[in-house]
N, C-alpha and C positions, 0 to 999 in steps of 0.2 A: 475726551478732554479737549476745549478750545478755548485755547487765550490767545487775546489777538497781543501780548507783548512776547515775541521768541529771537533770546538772540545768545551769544556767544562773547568773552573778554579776556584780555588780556592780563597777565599776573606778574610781577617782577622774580615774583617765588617760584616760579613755572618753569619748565623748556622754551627756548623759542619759539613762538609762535609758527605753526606751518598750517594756520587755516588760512582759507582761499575763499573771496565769495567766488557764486556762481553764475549772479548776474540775473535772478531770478526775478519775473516778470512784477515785483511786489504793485506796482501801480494798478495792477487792475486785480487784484485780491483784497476781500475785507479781513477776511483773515486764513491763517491754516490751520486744520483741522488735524493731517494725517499726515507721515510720510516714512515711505517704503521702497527698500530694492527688488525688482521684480527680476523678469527675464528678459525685459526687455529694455529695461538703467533704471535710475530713481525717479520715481513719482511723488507727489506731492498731491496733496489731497485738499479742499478748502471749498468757499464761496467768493464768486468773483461779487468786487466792489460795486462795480453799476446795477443789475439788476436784482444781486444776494443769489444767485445761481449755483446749486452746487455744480462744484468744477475741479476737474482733476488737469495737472500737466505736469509733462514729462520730460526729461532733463536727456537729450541723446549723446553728452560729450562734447559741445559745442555749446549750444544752447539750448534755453525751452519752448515749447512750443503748449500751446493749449490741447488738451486730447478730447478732449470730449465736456462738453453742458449739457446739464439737462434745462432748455430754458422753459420747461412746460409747470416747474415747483422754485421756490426757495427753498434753500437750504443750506447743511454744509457735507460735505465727505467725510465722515470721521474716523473709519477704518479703513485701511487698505490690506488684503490678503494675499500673495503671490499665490496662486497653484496650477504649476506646471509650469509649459512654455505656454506664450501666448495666451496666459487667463490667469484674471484675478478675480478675488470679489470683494465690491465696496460695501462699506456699511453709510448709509446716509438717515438724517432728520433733521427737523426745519422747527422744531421743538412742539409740536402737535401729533406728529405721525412720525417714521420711521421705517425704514426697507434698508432691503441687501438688492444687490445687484450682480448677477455677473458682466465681466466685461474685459473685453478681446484688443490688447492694445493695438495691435496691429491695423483694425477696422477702426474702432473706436466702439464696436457696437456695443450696446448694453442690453441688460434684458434682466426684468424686476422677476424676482422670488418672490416677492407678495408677503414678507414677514409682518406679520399680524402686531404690531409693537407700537408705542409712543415712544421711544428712542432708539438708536441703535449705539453703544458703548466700545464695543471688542469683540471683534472676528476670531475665531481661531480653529485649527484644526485638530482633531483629534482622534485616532483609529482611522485617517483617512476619510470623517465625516464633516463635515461645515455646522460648525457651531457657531451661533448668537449668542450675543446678550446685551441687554438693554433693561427697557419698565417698559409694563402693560399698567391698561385702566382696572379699576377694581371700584367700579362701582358708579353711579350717577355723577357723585360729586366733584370728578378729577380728580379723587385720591388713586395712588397709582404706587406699585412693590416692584422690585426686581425678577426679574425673569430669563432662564438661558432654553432657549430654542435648537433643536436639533435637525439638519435638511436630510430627507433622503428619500428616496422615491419619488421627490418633485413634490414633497410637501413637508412642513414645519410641524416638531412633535416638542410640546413644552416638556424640560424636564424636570417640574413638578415641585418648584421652591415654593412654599406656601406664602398666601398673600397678605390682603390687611383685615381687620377686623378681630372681634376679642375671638370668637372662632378659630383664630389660626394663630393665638399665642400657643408656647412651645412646640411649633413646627417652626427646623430651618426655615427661614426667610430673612428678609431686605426689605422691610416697608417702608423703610427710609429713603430707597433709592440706589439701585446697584449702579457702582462706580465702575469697573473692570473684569476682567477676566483673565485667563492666563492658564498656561499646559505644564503640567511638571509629569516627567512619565508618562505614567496612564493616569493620571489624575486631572477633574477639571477645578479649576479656580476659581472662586470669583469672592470679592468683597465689594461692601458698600456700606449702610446705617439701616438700624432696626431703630426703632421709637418703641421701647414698653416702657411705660412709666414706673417701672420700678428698677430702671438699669438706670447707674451712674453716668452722667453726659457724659465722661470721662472714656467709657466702655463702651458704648452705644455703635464704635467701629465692628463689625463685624467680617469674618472669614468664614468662608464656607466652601466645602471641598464634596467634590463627586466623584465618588468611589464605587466601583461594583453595582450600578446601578442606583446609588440610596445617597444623599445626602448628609454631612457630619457637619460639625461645628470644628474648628481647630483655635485656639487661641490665639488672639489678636494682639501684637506691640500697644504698647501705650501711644498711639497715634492721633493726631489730631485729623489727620489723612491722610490716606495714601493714594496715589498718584499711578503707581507702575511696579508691575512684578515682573520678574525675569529664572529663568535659572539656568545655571553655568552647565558646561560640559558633564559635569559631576553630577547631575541632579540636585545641586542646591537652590534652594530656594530663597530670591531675594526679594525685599521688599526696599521701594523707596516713597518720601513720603514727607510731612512735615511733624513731627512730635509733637505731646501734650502741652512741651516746655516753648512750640511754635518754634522750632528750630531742625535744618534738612537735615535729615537721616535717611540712611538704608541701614534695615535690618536683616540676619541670616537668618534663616529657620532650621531647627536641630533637635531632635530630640525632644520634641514638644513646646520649646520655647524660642524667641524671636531676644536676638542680640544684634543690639547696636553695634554697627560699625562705623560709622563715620558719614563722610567725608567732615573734618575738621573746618568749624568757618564756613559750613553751609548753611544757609538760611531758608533755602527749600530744596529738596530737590523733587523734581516734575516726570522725569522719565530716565529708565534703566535701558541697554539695549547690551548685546554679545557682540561682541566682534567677530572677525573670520576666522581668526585664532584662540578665541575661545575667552577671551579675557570682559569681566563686566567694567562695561562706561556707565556713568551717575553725569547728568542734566540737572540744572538748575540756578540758583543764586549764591554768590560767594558774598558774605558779609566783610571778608576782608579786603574786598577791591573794590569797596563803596558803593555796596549791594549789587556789584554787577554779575550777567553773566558767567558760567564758569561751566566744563566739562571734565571731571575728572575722571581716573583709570583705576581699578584694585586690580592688583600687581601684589604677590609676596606677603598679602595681607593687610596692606598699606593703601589708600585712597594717595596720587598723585596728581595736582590739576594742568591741563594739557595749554592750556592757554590759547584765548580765540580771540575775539576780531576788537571787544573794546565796547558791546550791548548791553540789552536789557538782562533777558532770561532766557537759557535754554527748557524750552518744552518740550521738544521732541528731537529723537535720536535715531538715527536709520544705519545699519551697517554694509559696507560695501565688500569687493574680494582684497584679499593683500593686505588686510588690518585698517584699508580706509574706515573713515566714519563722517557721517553727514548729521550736519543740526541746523534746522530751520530758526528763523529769527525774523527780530526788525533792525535794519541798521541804523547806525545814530540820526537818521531824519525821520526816524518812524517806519520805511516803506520795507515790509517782508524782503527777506532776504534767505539763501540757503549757503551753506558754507560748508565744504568740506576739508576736513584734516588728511593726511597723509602722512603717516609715521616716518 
């Protein structure tokens, strides 16, 4: 997901505010794509403004610094994956092509996987193995379906979502465009849109889960979109997202079906993240603060909103140790901004 409006506000209904910006370089960013705590502090993921470069930088507790350009492509960073010390791996594309990268904060160095893909969506790991997802081509025309990649042995193994064409109606697939992905257990995730002409616009969201090798379908909230899954200490599964009614929701998954929770007065919400203690944060816009900004907490069963800086919209949510939490933004002149909360 990249939307270049990310930011954070203030609520009189709220706690006092105890966000902080960070002083983050927005001036030379078109926008931010990713952002993540690694082993080495928060990074931030995106395309720098002057030549559209994808480019990552890293926040060391003072300030940020640039870590690495690739100035050889356009593009943006749109995943970032911590694994271990000293290694992460990026997912980048430039909306033509798409790759993973690993890369070594400490050097800066990079080194492409060569992932076969026209986008890269969500990194994740799973049994210890580096999983993709993104869309491949399917066909002459630029028509193109979702696809989740497997790394191992130093090469890419698709794992077999069927694609477009009347061919591959009633096969799992995404030929609408896979949006996400995400780990619950031993299960893989992922959602996006299927286009068959005889499913209701209304339905057309799809979930699809990897189990035991073989792909299922699982029942999808009545969603206009969803945005980000998360799930809690417990194994619950959350979804957040915007409803059919165009209004921010997260829903639970339980027993085959998907309940609303909340957060109240949300008008989207864009990204879910855990905290250090385990507790789910919801991203997005509050309609009751004059569609600005907002990050709320579920506590007790309750959505509470934490109050931030006075922005647009929170897109993205990164977690730190000690219950911190980090969200990217634009501050009130537009220029990218990152901000972190402190309990």
């Amino acid at each position: 997901m990249i939307l270049a409006l990310l930011a954070a506000c203030t609520s009189s209904s709220t706690p006092p505010s105890t966000w902080q910006a960070m002083a983050f370089p927005g001036e030379m960013a078109e926008s931010v794509g990713s952002l993540s705590m690694t082993s080495s502090g928060l990074v931030a993921g995106g395309m720098l403004g002057t030549d559209q470069d994808p480019a990552i930088w890293g926040f060391d507790g003072a300030s940020w610094r640039t870590l690495s350009v690739d100035s050889f492509t356009v593009g943006v960073v749109s995943a970032i994956l911590p694994d271990g010390a000293d290694h992460a791996y990026l997912g980048w594309y430039d909306g033509l092509t798409g790759n993973v990268y690993g890369y070594r904060p400490s050097t800066g160095h990079m080194d492409t996987l060569a992932l076969p893909a026209l986008d890269v969506q969500s990194l994740a790991m799973k049994g210890g193995v580096l999983h993709a997802a993104g869309n491949e081509a399917a066909g002459p025309l630029g028509i193109f379906h979702g696809q989740v990649w497997r790394y191992e042995a130093g090469s890419w193994t698709s794992l077999g979502l069927g694609g477009s064409g009347t061919s591959e109606a009633g096969k799992p697939r995404l030929n609408g465009g896979l949006q996400g992905m995400a780990v619950s257990g031993s299960d893989l995730i992922v959602w996006g849109r299927r286009l068959e002409p005889d499913v209701d616009p209304d339905f057309r969201l799809a979930i699809l889960v990897h189990r035991n090798g073989a792909w299922t379908e699982i029942a999808a909230p009545r969603a206009f979109k969803i945005w980000s899954m998360v799930s809690d200490v417990s194994g619950n599964l959350y979804a957040g997202g915007t409803s059919s009614g165009l209004a921010g929701q997260v829903w639970q998954y339980a027993n085959g079906a998907w309940t609303a929770t909340g957060p109240e007065g949300a008008e989207q919400v864009l990204t879910l993240a855990v905290n250090s203690e385990g507790v789910i944060h919801a991203g997005g816009t509050d309609t009751r603060n004059g569609y600005m900004g907002q990050v709320w907490r579920l506590a007790g069963g309750k959505w509470t909103g934490l109050g931030t800086t006075g922005c647009a919209q929170v897109s993205f949510l990164a977690a730190g140790p000690n219950g911190v939490m980090y969200a990217a933004g634009r501050d009130p002149v537009s220029a990218l901004q990152v901000w972190r909360y402190t309990p």
